[in-house]
Backbone bond lengths (Angstrom), bond angles and torsions (degrees), N, CA, C in turn:
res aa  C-N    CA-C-N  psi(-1)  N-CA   C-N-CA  omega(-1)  CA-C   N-CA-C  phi
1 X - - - 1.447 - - 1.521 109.90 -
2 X 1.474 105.71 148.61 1.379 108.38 -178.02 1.641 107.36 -102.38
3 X 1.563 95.71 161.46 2.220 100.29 -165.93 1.433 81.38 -135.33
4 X 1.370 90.50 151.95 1.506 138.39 -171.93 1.686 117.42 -114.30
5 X 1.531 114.01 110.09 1.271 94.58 160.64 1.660 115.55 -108.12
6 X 1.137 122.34 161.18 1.556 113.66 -157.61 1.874 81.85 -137.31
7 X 1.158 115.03 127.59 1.669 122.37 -168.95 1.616 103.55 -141.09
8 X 1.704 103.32 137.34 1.514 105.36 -153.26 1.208 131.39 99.64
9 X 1.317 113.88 -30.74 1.857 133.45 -169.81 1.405 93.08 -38.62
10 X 2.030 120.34 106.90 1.471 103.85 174.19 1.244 100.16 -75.71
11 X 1.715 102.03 166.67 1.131 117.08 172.04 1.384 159.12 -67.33
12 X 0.982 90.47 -22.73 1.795 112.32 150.81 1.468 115.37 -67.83
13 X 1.067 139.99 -36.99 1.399 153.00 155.05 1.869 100.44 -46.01
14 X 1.001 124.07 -56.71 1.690 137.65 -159.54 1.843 89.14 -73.79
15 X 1.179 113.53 -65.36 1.936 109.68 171.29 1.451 107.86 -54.63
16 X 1.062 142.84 -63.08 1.106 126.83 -178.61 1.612 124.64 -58.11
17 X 1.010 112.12 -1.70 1.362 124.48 179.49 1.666 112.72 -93.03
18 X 1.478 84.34 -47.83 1.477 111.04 -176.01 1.683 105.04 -75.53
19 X 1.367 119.77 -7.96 1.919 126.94 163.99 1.144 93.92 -78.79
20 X 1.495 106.00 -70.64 1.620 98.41 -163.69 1.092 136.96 -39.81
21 X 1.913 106.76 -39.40 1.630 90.85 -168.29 1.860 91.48 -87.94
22 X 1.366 135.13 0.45 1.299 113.45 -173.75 1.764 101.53 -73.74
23 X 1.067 116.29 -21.44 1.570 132.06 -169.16 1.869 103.53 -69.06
24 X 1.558 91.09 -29.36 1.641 107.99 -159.16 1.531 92.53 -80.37
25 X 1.570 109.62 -47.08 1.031 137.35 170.36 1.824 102.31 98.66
26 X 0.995 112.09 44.96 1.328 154.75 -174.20 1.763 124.36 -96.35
27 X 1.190 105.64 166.42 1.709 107.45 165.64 1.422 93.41 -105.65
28 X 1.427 84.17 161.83 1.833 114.46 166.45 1.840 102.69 -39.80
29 X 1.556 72.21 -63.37 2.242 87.10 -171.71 1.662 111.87 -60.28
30 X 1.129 108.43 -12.55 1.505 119.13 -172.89 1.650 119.19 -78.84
31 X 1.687 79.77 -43.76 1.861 100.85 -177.31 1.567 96.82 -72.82
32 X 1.241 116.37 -66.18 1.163 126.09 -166.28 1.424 104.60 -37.54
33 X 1.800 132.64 -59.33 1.247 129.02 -162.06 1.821 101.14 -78.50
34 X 1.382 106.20 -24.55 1.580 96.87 166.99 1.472 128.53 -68.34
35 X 1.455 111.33 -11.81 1.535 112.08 -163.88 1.970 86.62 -113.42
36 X 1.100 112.66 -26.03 1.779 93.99 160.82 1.686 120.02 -94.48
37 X 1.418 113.67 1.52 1.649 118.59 162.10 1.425 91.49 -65.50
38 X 1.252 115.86 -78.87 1.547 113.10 174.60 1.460 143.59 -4.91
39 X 1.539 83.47 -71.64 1.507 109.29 -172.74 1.805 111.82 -67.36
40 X 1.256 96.06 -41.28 1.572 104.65 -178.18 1.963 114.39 -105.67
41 X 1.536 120.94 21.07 1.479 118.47 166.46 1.430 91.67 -69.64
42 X 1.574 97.68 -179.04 1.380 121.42 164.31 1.398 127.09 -66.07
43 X 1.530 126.78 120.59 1.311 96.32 158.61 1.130 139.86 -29.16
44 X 1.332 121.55 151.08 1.380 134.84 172.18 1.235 117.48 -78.69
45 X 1.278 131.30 138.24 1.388 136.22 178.91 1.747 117.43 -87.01
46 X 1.158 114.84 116.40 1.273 125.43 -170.16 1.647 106.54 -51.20
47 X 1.730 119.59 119.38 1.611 106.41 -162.69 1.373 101.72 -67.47
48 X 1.033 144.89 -56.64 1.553 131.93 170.29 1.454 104.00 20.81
49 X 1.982 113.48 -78.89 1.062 137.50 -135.86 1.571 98.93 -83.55
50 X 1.391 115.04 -34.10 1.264 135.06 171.02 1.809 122.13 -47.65
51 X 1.706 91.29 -53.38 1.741 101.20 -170.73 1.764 85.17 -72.77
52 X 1.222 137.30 -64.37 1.187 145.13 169.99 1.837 125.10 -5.22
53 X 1.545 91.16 -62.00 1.632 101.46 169.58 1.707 112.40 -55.51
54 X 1.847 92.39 -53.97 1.326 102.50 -160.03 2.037 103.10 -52.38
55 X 0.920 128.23 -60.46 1.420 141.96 -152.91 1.531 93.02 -88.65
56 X 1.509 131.84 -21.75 1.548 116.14 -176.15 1.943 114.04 -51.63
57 X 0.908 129.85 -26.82 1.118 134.43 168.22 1.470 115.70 -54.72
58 X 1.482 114.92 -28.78 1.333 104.53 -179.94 1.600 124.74 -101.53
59 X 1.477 97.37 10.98 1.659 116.94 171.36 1.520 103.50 102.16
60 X 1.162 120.13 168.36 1.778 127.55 153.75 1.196 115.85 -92.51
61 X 1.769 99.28 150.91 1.357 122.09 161.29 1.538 118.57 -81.84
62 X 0.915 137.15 148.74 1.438 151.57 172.90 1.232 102.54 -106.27
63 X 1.355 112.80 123.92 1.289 126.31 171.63 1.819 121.97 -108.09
64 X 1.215 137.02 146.13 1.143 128.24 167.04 1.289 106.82 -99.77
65 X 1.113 112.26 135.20 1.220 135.96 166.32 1.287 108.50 -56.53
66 X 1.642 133.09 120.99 1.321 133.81 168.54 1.646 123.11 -94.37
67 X 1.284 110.82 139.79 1.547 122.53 -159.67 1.231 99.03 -59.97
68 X 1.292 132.98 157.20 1.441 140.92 -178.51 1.768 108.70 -137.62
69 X 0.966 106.25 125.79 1.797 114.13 167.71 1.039 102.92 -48.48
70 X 1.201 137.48 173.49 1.536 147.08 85.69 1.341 130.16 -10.96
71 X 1.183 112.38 133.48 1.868 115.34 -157.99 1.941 102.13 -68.54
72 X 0.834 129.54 127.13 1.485 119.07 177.05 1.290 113.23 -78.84
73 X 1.240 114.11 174.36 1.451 119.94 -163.83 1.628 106.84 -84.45
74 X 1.612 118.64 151.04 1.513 103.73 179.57 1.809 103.56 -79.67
75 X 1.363 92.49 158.25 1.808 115.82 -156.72 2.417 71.42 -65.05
76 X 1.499 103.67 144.34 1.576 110.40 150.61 1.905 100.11 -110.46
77 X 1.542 75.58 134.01 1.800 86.50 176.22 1.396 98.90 -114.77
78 X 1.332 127.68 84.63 1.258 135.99 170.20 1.936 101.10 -146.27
């Protein structure tokens, strides 16, 4: 594994770091590599695009579009 030194870290930055991971119930070094696992994964793929891939093999459905009114007026209770 590769190490990091990080130099400058203000200090207000270093306590708040140092909450978080006690909250996490965590180390400093723990939080820190969890919040750049985070920060630097892959986007996520919007599921839309996901259910889409998965099932394209089995063709599309066609849908009709169903007719819609006009919104009616709200009821006056006076």
């Amino acid at each position: 594994m590769a190490s990091i030194t990080i130099r400058n870290l203000d200090e207000a930055l270093k306590q708040r770091l140092r909450i978080q991971a006690a909250e996490h119930g965590s180390s400093m070094e723990e939080e820190a590599r969890a919040i750049l696992r985070k920060a630097l994964s892959p986007p996520r793929r919007p599921i839309g695009s996901s259910i889409h891939e998965r099932f394209a093999a089995a063709g599309g459905v066609e849908l009709t579009q169903s007719s819609r009114d006009p919104m009616r007026s709200p009821p006056d209770f006076e």
